[in-house]
C-alpha positions, 0 to 999 in steps of 0.5 A: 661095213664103212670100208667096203664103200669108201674102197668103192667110191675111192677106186675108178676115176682114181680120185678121192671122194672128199675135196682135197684140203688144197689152197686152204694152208695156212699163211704162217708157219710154226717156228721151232726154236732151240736153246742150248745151255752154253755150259752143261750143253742141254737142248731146251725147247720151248714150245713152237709158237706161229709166225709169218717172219722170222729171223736171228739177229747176230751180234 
């Protein structure tokens, strides 16, 4: 019943009836971080944490 409607109101103008999430993403992004073990060579991941810098630091 919902679907017949949405497919009206979507089609025509070729525009969607809801407001696009435009303009409202957010500043920071998730940053995935993985450490591998030097010996037996398993990938951990830690879980993404948020950040609006980020960068590695060589020796």
């Amino acid at each position: 019943r919902g679907q017949r409607r949405f497919r009206r109101a979507t089609s025509g103008y070729g525009g969607f009836p809801r407001p696009k999430p435009e303009g409202r993403e957010k500043t920071s992004r998730r940053v995935a971080t993985r450490f591998m073990c030097t010996v037996c060579k398993k990938m951990h991941q830690p879980p993404s944490i948020r950040s609006k810098k980020f960068e590695i630091e060589g020796e």
